[in-house]
C-alpha positions as CSV (number, residue, x, y, z in Angstrom):
1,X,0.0,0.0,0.0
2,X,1.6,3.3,-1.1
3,X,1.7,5.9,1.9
4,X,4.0,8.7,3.1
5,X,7.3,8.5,4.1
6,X,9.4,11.2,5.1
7,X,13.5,10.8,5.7
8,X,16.8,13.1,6.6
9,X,19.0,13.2,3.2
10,X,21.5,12.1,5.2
11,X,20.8,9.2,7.0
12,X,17.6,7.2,5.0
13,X,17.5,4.5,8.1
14,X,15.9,7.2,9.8
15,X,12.7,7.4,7.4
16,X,9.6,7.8,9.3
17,X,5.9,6.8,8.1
18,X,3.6,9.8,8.0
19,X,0.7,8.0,6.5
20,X,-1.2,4.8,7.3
21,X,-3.4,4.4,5.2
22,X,-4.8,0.7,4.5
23,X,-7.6,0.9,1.8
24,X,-6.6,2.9,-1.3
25,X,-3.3,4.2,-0.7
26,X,-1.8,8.0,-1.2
27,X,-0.7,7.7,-4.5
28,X,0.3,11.9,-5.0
29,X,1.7,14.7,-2.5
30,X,2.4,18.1,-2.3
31,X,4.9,20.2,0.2
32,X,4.0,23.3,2.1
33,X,6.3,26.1,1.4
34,X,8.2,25.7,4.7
35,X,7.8,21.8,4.1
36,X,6.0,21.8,7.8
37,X,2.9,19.8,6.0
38,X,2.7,17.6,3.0
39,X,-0.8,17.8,1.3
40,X,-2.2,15.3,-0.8
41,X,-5.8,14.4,-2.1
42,X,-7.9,11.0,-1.8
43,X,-11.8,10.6,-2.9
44,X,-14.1,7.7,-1.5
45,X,-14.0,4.4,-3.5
46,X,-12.7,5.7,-6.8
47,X,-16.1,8.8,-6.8
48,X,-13.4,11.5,-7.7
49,X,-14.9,13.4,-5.2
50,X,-11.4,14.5,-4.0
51,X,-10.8,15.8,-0.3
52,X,-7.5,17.5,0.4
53,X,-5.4,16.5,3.4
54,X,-2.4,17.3,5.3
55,X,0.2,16.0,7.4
56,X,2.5,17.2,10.2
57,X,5.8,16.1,8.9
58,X,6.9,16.7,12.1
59,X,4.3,15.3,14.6
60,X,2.9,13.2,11.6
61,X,-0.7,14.6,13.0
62,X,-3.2,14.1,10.0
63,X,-6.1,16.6,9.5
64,X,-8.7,16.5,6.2
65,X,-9.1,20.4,5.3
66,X,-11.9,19.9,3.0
67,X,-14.3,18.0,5.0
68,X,-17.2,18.2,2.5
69,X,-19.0,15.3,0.7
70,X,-20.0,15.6,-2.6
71,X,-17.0,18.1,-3.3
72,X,-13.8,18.0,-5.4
73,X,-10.9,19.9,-3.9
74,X,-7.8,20.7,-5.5
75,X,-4.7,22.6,-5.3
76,X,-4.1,25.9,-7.4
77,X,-1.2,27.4,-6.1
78,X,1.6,27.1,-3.2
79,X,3.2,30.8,-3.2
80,X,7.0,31.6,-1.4
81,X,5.3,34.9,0.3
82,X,2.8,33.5,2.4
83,X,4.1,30.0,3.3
84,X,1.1,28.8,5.7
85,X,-1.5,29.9,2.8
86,X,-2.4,27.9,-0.5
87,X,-4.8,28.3,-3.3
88,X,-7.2,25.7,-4.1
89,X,-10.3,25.2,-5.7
90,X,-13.9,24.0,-4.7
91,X,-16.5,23.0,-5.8
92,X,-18.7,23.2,-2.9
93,X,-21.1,26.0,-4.0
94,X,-22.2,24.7,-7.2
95,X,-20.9,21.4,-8.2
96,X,-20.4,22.3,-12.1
97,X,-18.0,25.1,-11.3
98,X,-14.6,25.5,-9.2
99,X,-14.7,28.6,-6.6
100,X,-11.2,29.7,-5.7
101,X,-10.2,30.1,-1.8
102,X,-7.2,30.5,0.0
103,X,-6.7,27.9,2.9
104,X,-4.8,28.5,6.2
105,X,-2.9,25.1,6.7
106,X,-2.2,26.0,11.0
107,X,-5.9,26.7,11.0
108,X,-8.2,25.4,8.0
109,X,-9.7,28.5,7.6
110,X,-10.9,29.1,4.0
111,X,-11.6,32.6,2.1
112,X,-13.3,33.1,-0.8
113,X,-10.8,34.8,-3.8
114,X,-13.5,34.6,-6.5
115,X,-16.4,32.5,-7.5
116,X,-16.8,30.7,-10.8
117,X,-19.7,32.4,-13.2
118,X,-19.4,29.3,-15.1
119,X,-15.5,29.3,-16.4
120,X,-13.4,25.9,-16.1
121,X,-10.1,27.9,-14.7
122,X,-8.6,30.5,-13.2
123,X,-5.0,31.9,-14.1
124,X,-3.4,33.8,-10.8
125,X,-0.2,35.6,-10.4
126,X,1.8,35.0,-7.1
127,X,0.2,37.1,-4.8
128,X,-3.1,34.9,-5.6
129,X,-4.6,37.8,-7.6
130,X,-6.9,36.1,-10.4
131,X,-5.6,38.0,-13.7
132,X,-7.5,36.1,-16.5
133,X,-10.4,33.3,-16.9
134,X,-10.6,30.7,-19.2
135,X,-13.9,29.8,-20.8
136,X,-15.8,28.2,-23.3
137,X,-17.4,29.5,-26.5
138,X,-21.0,27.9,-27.6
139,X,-19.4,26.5,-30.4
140,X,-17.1,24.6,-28.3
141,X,-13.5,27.0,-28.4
142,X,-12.4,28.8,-25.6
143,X,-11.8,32.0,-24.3
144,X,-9.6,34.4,-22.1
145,X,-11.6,36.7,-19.8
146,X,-9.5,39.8,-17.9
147,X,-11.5,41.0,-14.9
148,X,-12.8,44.7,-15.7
149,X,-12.5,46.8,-12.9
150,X,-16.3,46.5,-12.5
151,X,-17.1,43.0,-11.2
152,X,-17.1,41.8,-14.4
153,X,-15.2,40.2,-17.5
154,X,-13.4,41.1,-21.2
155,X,-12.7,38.7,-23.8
156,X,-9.2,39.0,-24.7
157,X,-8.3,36.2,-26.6
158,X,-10.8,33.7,-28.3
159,X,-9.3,29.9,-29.3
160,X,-11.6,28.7,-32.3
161,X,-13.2,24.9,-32.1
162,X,-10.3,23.5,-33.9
163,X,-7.5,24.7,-31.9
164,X,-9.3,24.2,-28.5
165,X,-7.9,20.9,-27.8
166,X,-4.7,21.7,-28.6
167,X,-4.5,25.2,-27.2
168,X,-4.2,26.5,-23.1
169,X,-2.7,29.3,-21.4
170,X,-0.3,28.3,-18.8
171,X,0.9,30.8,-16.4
172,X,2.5,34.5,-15.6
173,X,6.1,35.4,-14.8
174,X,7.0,36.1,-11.5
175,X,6.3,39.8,-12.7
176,X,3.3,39.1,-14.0
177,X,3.5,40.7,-17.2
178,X,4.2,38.1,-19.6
179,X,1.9,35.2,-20.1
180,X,3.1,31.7,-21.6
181,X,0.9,29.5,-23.4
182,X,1.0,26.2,-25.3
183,X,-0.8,27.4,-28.5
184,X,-1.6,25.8,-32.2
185,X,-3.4,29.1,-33.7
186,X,-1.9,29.6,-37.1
187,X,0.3,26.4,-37.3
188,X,-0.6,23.0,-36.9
189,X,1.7,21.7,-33.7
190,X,1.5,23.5,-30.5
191,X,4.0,25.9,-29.7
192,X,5.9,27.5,-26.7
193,X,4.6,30.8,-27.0
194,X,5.3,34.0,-24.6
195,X,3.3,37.0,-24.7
196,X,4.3,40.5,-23.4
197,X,0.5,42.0,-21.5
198,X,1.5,45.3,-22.0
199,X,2.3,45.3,-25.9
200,X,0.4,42.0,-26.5
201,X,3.8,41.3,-28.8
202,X,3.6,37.0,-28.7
203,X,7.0,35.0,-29.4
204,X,7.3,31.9,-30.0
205,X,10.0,30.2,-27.8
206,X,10.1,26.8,-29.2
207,X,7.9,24.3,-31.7
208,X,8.4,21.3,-33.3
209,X,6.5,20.5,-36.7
210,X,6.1,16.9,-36.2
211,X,5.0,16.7,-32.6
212,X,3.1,19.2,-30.0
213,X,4.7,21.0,-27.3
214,X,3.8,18.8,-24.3
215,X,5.5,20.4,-21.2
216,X,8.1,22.5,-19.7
217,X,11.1,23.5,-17.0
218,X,10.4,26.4,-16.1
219,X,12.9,28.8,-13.4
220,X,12.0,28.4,-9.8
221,X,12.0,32.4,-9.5
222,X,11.2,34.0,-12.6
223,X,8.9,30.8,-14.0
224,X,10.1,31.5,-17.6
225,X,10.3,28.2,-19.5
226,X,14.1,26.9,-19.7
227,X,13.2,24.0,-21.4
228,X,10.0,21.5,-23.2
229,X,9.4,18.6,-24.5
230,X,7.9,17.1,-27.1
231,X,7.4,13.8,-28.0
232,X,6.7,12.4,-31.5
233,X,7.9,8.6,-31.9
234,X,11.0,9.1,-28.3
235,X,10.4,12.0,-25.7
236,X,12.9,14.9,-26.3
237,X,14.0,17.7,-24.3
238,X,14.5,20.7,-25.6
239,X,17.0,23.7,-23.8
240,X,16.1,27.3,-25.1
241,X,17.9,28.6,-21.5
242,X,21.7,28.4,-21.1
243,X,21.2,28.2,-17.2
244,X,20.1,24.5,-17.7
245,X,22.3,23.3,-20.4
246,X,25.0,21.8,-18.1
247,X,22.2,19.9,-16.0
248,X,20.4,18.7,-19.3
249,X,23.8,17.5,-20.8
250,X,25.3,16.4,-17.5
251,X,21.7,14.0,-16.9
252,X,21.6,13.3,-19.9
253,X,25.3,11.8,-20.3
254,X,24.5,9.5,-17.1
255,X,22.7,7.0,-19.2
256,X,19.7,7.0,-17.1
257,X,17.0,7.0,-19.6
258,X,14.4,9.4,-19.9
259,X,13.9,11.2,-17.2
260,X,11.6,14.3,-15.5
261,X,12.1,16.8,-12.4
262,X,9.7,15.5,-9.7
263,X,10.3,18.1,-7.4
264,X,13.1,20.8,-6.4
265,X,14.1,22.8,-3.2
266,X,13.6,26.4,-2.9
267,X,17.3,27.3,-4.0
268,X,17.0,25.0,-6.8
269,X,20.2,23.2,-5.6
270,X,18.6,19.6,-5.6
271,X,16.4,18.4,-7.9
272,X,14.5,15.1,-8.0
273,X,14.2,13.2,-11.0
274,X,12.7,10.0,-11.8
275,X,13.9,8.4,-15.1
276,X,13.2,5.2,-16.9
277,X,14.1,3.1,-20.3
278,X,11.5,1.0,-21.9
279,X,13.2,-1.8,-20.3
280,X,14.4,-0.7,-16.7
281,X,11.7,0.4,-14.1
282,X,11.6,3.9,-12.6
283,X,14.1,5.2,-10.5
284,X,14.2,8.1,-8.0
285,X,17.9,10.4,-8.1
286,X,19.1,13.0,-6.3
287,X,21.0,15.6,-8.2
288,X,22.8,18.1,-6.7
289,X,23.6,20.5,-9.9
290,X,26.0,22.5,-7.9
291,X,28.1,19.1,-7.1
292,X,27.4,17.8,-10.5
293,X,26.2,14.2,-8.5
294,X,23.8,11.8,-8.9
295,X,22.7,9.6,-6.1
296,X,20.2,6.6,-6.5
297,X,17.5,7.1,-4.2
298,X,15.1,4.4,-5.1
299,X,13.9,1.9,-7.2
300,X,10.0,1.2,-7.8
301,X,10.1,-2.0,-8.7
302,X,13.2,-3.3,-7.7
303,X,12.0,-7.3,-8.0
304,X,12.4,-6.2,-12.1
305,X,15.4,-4.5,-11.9
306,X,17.7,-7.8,-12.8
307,X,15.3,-9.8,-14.8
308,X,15.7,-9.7,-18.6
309,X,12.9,-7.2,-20.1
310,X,11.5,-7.2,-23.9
311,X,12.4,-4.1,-25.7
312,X,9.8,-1.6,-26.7
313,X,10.0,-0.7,-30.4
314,X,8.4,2.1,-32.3
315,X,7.3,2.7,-36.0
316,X,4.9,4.8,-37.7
317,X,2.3,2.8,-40.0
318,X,0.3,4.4,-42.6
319,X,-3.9,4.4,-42.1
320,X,-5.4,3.7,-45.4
321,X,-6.4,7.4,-46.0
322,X,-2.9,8.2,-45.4
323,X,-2.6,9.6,-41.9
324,X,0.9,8.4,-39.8
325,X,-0.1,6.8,-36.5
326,X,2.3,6.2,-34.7
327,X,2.7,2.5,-32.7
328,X,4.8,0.9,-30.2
329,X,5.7,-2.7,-30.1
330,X,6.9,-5.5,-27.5
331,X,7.6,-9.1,-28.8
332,X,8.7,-11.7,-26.5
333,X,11.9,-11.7,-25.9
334,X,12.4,-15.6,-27.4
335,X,10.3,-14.2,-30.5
336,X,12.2,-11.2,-31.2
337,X,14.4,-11.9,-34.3
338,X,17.0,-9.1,-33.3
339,X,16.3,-7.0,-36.1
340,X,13.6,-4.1,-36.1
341,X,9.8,-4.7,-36.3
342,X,10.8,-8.5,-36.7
343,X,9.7,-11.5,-34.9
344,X,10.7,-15.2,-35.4
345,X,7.3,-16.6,-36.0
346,X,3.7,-14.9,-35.9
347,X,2.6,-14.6,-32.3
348,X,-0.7,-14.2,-30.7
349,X,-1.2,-11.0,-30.2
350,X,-2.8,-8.3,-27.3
351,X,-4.2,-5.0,-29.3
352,X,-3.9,-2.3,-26.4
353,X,-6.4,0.7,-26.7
354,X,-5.8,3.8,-25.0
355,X,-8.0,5.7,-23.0
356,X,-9.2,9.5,-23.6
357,X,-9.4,9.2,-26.4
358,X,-7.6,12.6,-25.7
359,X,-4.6,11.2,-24.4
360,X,-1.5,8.7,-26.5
361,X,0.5,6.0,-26.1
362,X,3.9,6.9,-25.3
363,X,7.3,5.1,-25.5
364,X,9.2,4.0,-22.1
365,X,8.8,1.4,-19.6
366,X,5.1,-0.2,-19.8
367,X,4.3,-2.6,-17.3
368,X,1.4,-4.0,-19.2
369,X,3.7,-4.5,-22.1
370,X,6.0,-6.4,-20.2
371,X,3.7,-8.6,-18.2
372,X,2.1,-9.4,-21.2
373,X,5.4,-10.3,-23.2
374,X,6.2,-12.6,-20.0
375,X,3.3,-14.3,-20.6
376,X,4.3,-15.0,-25.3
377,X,2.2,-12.5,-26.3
378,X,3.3,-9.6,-28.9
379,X,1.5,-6.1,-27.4
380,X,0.8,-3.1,-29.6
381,X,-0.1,0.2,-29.0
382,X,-1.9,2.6,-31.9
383,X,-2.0,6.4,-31.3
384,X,-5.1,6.5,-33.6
385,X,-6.5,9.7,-34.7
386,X,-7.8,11.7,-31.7
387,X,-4.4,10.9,-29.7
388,X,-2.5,14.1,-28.4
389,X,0.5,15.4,-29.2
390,X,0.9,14.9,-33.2
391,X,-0.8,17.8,-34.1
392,X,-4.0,19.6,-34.4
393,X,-5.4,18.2,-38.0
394,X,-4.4,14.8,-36.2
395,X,-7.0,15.4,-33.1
396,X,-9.3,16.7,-35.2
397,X,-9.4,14.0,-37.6
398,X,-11.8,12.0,-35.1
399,X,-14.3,14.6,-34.7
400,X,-17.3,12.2,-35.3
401,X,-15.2,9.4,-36.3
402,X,-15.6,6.8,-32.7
403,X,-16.5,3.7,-34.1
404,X,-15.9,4.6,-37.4
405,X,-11.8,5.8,-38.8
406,X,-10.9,5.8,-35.8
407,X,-11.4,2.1,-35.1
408,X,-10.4,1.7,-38.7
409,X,-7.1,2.9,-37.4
410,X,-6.8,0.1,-35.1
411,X,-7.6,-2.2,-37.9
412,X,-5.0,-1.2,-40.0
413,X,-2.2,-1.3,-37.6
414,X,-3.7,-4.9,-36.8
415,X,-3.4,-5.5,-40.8
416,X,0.3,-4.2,-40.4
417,X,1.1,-6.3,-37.9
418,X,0.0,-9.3,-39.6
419,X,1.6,-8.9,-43.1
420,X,4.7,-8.1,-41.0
421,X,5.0,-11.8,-40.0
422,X,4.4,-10.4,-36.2
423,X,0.8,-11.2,-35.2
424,X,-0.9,-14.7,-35.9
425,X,-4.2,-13.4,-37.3
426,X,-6.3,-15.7,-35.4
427,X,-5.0,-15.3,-32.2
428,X,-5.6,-11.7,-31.2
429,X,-7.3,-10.0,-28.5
430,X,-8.5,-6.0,-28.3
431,X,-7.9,-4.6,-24.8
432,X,-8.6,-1.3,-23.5
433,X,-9.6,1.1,-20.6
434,X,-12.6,4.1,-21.1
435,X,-12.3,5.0,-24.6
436,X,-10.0,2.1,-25.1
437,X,-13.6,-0.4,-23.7
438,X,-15.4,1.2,-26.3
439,X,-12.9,0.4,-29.1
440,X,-13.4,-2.9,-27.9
441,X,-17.1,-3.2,-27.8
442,X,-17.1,-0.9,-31.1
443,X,-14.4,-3.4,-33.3
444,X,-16.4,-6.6,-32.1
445,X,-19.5,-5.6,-33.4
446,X,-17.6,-4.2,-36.7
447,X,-16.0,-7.3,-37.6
448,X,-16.8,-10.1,-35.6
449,X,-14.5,-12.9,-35.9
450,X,-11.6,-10.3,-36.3
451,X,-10.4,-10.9,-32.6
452,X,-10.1,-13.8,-30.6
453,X,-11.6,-12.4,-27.9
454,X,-11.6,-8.9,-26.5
455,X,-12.0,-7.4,-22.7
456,X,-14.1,-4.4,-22.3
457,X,-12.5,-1.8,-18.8
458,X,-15.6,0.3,-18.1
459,X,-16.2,1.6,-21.7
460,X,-19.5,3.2,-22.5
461,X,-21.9,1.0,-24.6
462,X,-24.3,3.6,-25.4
463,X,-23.0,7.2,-26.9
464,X,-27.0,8.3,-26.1
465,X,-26.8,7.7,-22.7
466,X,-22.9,8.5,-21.9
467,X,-23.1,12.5,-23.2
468,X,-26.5,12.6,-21.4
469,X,-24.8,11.8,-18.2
470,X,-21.4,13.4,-18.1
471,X,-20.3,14.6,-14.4
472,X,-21.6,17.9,-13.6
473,X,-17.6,19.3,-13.2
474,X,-17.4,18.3,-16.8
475,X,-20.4,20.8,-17.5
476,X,-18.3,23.6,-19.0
477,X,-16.6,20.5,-21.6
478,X,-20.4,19.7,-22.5
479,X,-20.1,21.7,-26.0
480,X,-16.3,20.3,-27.0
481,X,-17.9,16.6,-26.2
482,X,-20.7,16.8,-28.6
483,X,-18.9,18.0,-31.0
484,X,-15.6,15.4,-31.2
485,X,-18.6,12.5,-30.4
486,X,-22.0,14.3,-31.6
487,X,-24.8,16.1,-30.6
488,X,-27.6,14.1,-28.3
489,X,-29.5,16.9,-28.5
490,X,-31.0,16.5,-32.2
491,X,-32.5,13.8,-33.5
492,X,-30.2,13.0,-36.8
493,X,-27.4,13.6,-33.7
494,X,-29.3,11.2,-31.8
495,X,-29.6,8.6,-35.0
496,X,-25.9,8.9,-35.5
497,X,-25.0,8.2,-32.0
498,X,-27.3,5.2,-31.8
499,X,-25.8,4.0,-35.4
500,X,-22.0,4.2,-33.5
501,X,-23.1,2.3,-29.8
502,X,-22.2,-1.0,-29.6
503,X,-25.1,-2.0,-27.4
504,X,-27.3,-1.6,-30.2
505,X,-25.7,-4.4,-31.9
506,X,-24.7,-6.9,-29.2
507,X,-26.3,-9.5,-31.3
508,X,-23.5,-9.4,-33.8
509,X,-20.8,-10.4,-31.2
510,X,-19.4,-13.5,-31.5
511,X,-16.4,-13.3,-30.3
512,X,-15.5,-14.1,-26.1
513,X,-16.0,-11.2,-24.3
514,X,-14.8,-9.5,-20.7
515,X,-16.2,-6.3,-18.9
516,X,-15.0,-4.7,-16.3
517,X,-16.4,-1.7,-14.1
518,X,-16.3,0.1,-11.0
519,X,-19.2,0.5,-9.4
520,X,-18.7,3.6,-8.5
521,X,-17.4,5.2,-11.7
522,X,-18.3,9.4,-12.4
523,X,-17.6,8.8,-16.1
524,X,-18.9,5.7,-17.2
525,X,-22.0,4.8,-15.1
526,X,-22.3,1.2,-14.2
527,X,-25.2,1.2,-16.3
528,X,-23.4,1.8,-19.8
529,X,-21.9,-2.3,-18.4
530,X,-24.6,-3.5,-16.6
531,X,-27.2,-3.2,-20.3
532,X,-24.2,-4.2,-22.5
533,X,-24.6,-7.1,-20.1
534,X,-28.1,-7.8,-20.2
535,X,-28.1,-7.1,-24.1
536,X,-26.0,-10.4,-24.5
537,X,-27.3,-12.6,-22.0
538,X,-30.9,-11.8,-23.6
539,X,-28.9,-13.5,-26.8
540,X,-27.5,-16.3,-25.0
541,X,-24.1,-14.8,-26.0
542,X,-21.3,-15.9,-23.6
543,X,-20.0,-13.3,-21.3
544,X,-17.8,-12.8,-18.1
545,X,-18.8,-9.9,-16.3
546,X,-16.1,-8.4,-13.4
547,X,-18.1,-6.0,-10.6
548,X,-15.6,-4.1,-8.7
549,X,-17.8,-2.4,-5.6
550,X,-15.3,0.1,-4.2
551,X,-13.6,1.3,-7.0
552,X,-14.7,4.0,-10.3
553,X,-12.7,4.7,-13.6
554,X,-9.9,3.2,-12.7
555,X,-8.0,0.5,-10.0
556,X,-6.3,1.7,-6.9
557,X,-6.7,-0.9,-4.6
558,X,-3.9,-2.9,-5.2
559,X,-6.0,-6.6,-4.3
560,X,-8.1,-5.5,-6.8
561,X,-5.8,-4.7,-9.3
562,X,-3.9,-8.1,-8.8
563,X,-7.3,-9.9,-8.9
564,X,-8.6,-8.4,-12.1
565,X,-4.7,-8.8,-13.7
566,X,-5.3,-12.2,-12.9
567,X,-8.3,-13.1,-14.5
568,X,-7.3,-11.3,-17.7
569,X,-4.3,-13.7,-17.8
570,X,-6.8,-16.4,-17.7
571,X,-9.1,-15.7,-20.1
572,X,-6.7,-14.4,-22.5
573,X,-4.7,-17.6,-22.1
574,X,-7.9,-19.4,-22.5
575,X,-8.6,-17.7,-25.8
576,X,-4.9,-16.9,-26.8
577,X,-2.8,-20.1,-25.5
578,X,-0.4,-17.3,-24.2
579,X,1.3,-18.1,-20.7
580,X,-0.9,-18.9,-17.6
581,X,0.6,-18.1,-13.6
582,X,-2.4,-20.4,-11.4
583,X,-4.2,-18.3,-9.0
584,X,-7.7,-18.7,-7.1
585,X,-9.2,-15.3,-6.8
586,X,-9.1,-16.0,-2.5
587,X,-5.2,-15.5,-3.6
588,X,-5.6,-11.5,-2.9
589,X,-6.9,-11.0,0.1
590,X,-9.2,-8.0,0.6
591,X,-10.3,-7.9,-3.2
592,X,-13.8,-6.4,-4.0
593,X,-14.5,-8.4,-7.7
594,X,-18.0,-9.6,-8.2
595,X,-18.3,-12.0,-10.8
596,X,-22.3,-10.6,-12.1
597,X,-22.0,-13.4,-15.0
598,X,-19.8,-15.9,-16.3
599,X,-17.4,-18.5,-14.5
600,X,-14.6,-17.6,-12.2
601,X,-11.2,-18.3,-14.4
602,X,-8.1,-20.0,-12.6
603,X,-5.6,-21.9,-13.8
604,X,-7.8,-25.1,-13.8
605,X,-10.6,-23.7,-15.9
């Protein structure tokens, strides 16, 4: 169970636990500005209704300083002037939009700083003082709003549709006069961009043309960007500030792998940085840039760190209408032939489906990947159209397209795969998570036969029913949903939506099929599995069906995630032939799976 540790730099026998917690772990953390407290958030039973806490690191004494049900809490801001006050935002007042308030840690006191008309953020110079809004536009773009002296707002910036996904202000200078954005207006990438307020003169600090602008190092005092990233097929770093060359080239030099800051001290002496390879776990340093060393803190999965991983390859495979998608690959490490993209015989394959669909597969150390390789199965990812980071056309391309190109994305790559000797075409599975459950549920009803099975992670069903439903803090996303999905709201939008859900055509699967969901998921409602379900067992069409009753869009509790890895390692073995560890599901102790419909699957089934 993850929980809080705190230790001397000197002397690590002397770490002390500050948290015990024993049901879902703290899995993120934040430090006060005089490190007396270390904040960190945790909901109830995956409901994402976050509550922020904080712990003595001295006494370890834990307090919750946002006692209120129903409510997401989150941190804005920690500011150097006032160390015992923070930003955050709440929810409290009306549940579709985030109030600001500072928050006394000694004391828990909270003060209203502004309420939310109905914007989704807030962007606040160091003193706390809101400077600018960000909203939407009807048509689904966004806006910048400046306050206007007379309690209200001024558009000064407007972000059409097609450049709202891969557009957002960032943050102010320390001075507050110059405002950095990531922004794709007028190109097609995102780009480092730096605006002066008082001239509105924008520059544009660094781009890439094959790959968006993803993140940044910015300076501890001033907060001007020293450095971004982008990542197209490998991650790269890019330094635009000569006060961080030496650190970039002496990291980089140390043969680490990829690597990120996780935190740094208030000089900026010591940085923390976790890096990884595609076939080393993460590791925690300690680099001290005025010593120039590097100290290995920890490992996070050191039980990994001698065995003999598979290699993650990358390649860029050509949809049939000619857009790159960019894939990454894992053979077995007896079926890879050495050479790239080549295996020594077609294997049975595992299709893995991102989430989002706003989101990407990226290269580096994947501990699906290599589980799955343990077990003789190839695993491929697909950034099909809609993934982040190649671009604005390439996000916009599946505007309207779920269960239609951008499925036909994953079928291509699958097609790749196979006249590449690497896949045996009738043994492959489609996996995925959210979006990724709908890709599954969408491609069985396509093309059934075309997998060998496929398991469905709380994925909506029904397109209808999902937009109809979305969280109310996702209100102000409403207009950007129905147009990358469509519009429920009309009835050819309606037709459309009902012509692209997979549970109007369950009676076309015929393929074995797993779901999975949390029965307390915000995003995907228990519903969109629990009449997929129904749908099939009307039909008489086999299904296993996976209740998890103290978990949402997603797996935190660690017997839970260990019992659901296991039965996917069954039934894909049972449907694959791939590699098989025996389990009973008693193995995990304190697990929460409900099996709603189908048998259990051990090693003896």
């Amino acid at each position: 169970m993850m929980n809080l540790w705190i230790s001397p730099r000197g002397d690590r026998s002397a770490a002390r636990q500050l948290t015990f917690d024993r049901h879902r772990g703290v899995s993120g953390h934040s430090w006060s500005r005089d490190a007396g407290w270390l904040l960190f958030g945790q909901d109830t039973d995956g409901d994402e209704n976050v509550k922020l806490y904080a712990v003595d690191t001295s006494s370890g004494e834990q307090r919750c300083l946002t006692p209120f049900d129903g409510t997401r809490a989150a941190v804005v801001r920690i500011g150097r002037a006032t160390p015992d006050l923070i930003l955050i935002s709440l929810n409290r007042r009306d549940p579709r939009h985030a109030d600001l308030y500072t928050l006394e840690l000694s004391t828990g006191r909270l003060e209203l700083v502004q309420q939310n008309p109905g914007f989704t953020s807030f962007i606040v110079d160091d003193d706390y003082r809101v400077r600018f809004a960000v909203g939407r536009t009807p048509a689904g773009g966004r806006e910048l709003l400046a306050p206007d002296g007379a309690s209200g707002w001024t558009v000064v910036s407007v972000v059409e549709p097609d450049d709202a996904r891969t557009t957002a202000w960032s943050h102010l200078d320390h001075s507050g006069n110059v405002l950095y954005a990531l922004d794709s207006r007028g190109r097609d990438t995102t780009a480092l961009v730096a605006t002066e307020l008082a001239t509105g003169r924008a520059t544009v600090l660094g781009a890439d043309a094959r790959a968006d602008v993803t993140g940044m190092i910015t300076d501890i005092d001033t907060h001007r960007p020293v450095a971004y990233w982008t990542h197209h097929e490998r991650p790269t770093l890019h330094v635009i500030d000569e006060t961080v060359c030496n650190d970039v080239a002496f990291l980089n030099a140390r043969g680490i792998g990829d690597w990120v800051i996780g935190s740094r001290t208030l000089d900026d002496r010591l940085w923390l940085v976790g890096a990884a390879t595609d076939t080393t776990p993460g590791v925690t340093w300690l680099y001290d840039r005025a010593a120039k060393t590097l100290d290995r803190l920890f490992v996070h999965r050191p039980e990994l760190m001698e065995l003999p991983l598979a290699r993650m390859q990358s390649t860029e495979v050509r949809a049939r209408d000619g857009l790159p998608l960019v894939c990454y690959l894992t053979l077995p490490r007896a079926a890879d032939a050495g050479e790239p993209l080549r295996a020594t015989a077609p294997r049975p394959m595992v299709l893995l489906v991102h989430g989002g669909p706003w989101d990407r597969d990226r290269f580096g150390f994947n501990p699906m990947h290599q589980w799955l390789a343990s077990r003789g199965y190839a695993v491929l990812n697909v950034n099909f159209r809609s993934s982040t980071g190649f671009g604005k056309h390439f996000v916009n391309a599946g505007d309207g397209q779920w269960g239609r190109r951008m499925n036909d994305d994953l079928d291509d790559a699958v097609d790749w795969a196979i006249a590449a000797g690497i896949a045996d075409p009738q043994r492959i599975a489609i996996v995925g998570g959210s979006y990724g459950g709908y890709a599954v549920l969408s491609g069985l009803t396509r093309s059934p036969g075309r997998y060998a099975c496929g398991v469905d992670i709380f994925g909506p069903s029904n397109l209808e029913t999902l937009l109809m439903a979305i969280p109310a803090h996702w209100e102000h996303e409403r207009r950007m949903l129905y147009r990358a999905v469509g519009d429920p709201t009309t009835p050819e939008g309606r037709a459309d939506l009902r012509a692209r859900s997979p549970l109007h055509a369950a009676g076309v699967i015929a393929d074995p099929l797993m779901i999975v969901q949390g029965a307390n998921d915000p995003r995907v409602p228990p519903a969109e599995s629990d009449r997929m379900v129904e749908q099939l067992v009307a039909r008489g069409i086999p299904v296993t069906y996976l209740f998890f009753k103290d978990e949402g869009h997603g797996f935190s509790r660690e017997p839970n995630r260990l019992t659901l890895n296991a039965m996917m390692e069954a039934f894909l073995a049972r449907h694959l032939g791939g590699g098989l560890e025996p389990f009973e599901p008693g193995d995990f102790r304190g697990h929460a799976m409900e099996i709603r419909q189908g048998e259990s699957l051990t090693a003896a089934a």
